[in-house]
N, C-alpha and C positions, 0 to 999 in steps of 0.2 A: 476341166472342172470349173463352175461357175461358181463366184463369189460367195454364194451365199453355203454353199458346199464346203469351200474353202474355209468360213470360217466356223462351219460346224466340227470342220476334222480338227481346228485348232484348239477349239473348246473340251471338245473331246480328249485333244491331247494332255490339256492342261488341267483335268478331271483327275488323271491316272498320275498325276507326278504328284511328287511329296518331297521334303526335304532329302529324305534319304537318298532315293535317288539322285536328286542334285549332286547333291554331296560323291555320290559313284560317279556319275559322267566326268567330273570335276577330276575325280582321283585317276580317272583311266587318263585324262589326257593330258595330265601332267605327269605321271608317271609311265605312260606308253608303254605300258605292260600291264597285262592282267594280273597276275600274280604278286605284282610292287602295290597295284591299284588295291587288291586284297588285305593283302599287309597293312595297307595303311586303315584302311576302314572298318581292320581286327575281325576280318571275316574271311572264308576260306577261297580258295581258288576257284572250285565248283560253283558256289554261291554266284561269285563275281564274274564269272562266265555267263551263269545264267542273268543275271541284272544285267552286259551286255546287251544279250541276246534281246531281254525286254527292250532296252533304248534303239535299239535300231528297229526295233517292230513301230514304237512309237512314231520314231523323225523319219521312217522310213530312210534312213539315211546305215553304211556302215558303220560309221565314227572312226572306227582303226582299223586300219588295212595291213597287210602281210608285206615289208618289202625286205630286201636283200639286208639292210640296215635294223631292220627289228620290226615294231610294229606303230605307225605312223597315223597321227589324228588326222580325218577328214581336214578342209575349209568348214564345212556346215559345224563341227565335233568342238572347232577352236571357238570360231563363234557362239554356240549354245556355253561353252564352259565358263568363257570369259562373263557374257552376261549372267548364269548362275552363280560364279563367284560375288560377284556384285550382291545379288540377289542374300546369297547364304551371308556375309558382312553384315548386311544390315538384320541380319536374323539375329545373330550371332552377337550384334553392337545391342540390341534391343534387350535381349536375354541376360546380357552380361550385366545390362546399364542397373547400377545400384546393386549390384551383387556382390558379395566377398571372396575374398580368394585366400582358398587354404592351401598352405604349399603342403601340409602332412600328407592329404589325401589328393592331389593333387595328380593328374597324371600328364599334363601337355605335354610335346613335342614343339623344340624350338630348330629352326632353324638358321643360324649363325655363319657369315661369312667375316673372319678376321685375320687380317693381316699375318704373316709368319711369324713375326719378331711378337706380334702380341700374343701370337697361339701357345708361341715358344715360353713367354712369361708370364700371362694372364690368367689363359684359359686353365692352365691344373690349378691355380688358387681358386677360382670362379666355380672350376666342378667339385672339387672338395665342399668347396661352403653352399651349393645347391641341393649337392643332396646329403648335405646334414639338415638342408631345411625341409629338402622336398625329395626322397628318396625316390619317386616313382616318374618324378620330371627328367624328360629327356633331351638330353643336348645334340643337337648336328652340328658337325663343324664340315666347313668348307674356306678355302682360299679365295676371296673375294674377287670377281673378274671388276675391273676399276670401272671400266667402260659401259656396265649393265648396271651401276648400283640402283640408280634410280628404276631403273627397269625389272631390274629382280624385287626389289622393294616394293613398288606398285603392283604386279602381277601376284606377289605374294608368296613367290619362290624362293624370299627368305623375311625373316622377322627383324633380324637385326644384321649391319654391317658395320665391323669394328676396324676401325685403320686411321692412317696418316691420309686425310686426305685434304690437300691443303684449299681449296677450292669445293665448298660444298653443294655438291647437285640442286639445285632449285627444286622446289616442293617437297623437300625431306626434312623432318625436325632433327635435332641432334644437339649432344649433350658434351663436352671434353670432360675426357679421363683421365688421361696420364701424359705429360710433359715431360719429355726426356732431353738433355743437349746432345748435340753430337761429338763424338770422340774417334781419335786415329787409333789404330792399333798397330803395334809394330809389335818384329821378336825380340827376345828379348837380349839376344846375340846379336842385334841389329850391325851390317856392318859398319854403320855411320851414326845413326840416331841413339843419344845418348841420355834419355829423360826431358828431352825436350827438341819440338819441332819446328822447324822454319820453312819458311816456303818455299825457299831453293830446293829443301830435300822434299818438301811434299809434292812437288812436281817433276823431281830430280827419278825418282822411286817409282816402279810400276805399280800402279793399284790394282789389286781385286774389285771387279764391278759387277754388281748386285745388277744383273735386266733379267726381266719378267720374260723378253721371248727374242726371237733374232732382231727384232725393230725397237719393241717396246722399252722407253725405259722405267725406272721405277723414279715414285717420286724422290725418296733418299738419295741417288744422283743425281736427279735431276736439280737437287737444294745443291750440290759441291758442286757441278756446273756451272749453276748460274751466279756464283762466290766467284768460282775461276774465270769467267769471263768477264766479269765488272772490275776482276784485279789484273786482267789482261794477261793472263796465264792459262794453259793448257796441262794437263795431265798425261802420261801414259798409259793404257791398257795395259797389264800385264796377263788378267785372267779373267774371263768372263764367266759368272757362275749363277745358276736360277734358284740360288738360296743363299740367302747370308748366315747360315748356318753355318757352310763351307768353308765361309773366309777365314774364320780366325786359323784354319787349321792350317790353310794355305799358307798365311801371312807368319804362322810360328816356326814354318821351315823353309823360312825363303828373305828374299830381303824387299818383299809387296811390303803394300799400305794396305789398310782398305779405312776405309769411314763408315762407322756404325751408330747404331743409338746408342749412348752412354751405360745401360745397366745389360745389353746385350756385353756391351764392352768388358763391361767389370766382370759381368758373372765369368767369361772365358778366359780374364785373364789371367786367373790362378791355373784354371784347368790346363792353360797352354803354354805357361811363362811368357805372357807378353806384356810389352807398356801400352798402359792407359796415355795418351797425351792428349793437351788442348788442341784442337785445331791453329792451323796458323794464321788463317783468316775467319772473318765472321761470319759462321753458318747457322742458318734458322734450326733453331729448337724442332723436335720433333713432338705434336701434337695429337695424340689420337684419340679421338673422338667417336663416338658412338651415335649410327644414322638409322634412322625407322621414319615408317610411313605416317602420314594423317592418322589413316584409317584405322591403326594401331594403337594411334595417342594414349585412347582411354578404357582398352581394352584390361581389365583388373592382372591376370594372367602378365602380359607382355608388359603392364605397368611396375610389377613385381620384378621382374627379369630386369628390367632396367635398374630397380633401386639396388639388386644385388651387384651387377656393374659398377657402381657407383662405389659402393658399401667395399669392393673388392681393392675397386683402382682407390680409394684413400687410404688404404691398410697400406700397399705399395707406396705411395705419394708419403706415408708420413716414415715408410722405412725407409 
């Protein structure tokens, strides 16, 4: 095919597209399923088979392929989406710009990556008061992967990331929420610890430790770490668990530690009979902050979602 051929077929191509379409290539190859790709774009499965079937007559290309694992975007499928992303942003920042946002009639889809301890105390305050504002606004929750924030954020695979993150990703805005101390828990039959802790017994005691995966650890130990290493002390392992959920229940029928945020602390510790204690050395506050992209800043929608964040973590904050 010669040049000038080539650029007739691309004119040609860019004749037949519209936003809508963007918007499908975009949905199939982040959702790598026809049917999720449908879903999202409140059209039916048929429909979106067929809109398929158009894009790949267009790029000449399959876009999603059948493998053992489900159905997998082309190279040519990621590339085209990534740059329509782009593309639909600034449609989407254009349209928005100088517009109002009603949360009555309101229908967005958010999706929300937040820490467990925040999901566990945050997020049912935040969905009650959304949708007393905005009954038809929908929340996604998801467990933040730490290592993608900035990645998920940019790509646009999430709107917002709620967590402890003490070191904030370069090119992300972000806002702090909620300020918790850290507190030990013990039971309350402790065989030793009697309303107050020392550091003999906090390293004496096997702890419950809160890690993300057989390597990783979380940031909430990794803060009593690096306490116990500046004060030249080591801890014991007693239990390793992939939620701080678990621990209080652990530590109420054993004679473990564990170290938590202070209102995770309190709220369990009626539920389980345990003591609340200070820690015996000085550990950093737990801060969690709320992270979104540029290109989100001034979007009216996502600017609203943040104020109700806000609006939520100071109700907490002043109780």
């Amino acid at each position: 095919m010669d040049m000038r051929a080539a650029d007739n077929l691309r004119a040609m191509h860019a004749r037949h597209l519209d936003v809508y379409l963007l918007r499908c290539l975009v949905a199939l190859v982040t959702e790598g399923h026809v049917t999720r790709a449908a879903e999202r774009m409140a059209i039916t499965q048929p429909a979106m088979s067929a809109t398929l079937a158009r894009l790949r007559t267009l790029f000449a290309d399959p876009l999603l392929v059948r493998t053992e694992k489900g159905m997998v975007a082309t190279p040519r499928a990621r590339q085209l989406a990534d740059r329509f992303q782009q593309a639909l942003d600034l449609v989407d920042d254009a349209v928005a710009e100088g517009a109002d946002f009603d949360p009555a009639t309101a229908t967005e889809r958010f999706r929300i990556a937040a820490s467990e301890t925040l999901g566990y105390l945050l997020m049912p305050s935040l969905i009650a008061h959304v949708r007393r504002l905005a009954p038809a606004v929908q929340l996604t929750l998801q467990p933040p992967d730490l290592a993608r924030v900035r990645h998920d954020l940019e790509e646009g695979d999430l709107d917002l990331v709620v967590a402890f993150i003490r070191n904030a990703p370069p090119g992300l805005r972000y806002t702090p929420l909620l300020r918790q101390p850290m507190r030990v828990i013990a039971a309350a039959g402790h065989p030793e610890v009697r309303g107050r802790l020392s550091l003999a017994q906090y390293v004496q005691y096997p702890h419950v430790y809160y890690a993300l995966g057989r390597t990783s650890v979380s940031t909430l130990e990794a803060v009593v770490d690096e306490a116990l290493e500046r004060a030249g002390r080591v801890r014991t392992i007693g239990a390793r668990v992939s939620s701080t959920l678990v621990s209080p229940g652990l530590v109420a029928q054993s004679d473990m530690l564990a170290t938590l945020p202070g209102r995770i602390a309190g709220h369990f510790a009626a539920v389980w009979q345990l003591q609340v204690l200070e820690p015996p050395l000085a550990l950093e506050d737990v801060s969690t902050s709320m992270f979104w992209h540029e290109r989100m800043h001034h979007k009216p929608a996502h600017r609203w979602l943040r104020q109700q964040f806000e609006v939520v973590a100071r109700t907490m904050g002043a109780g």
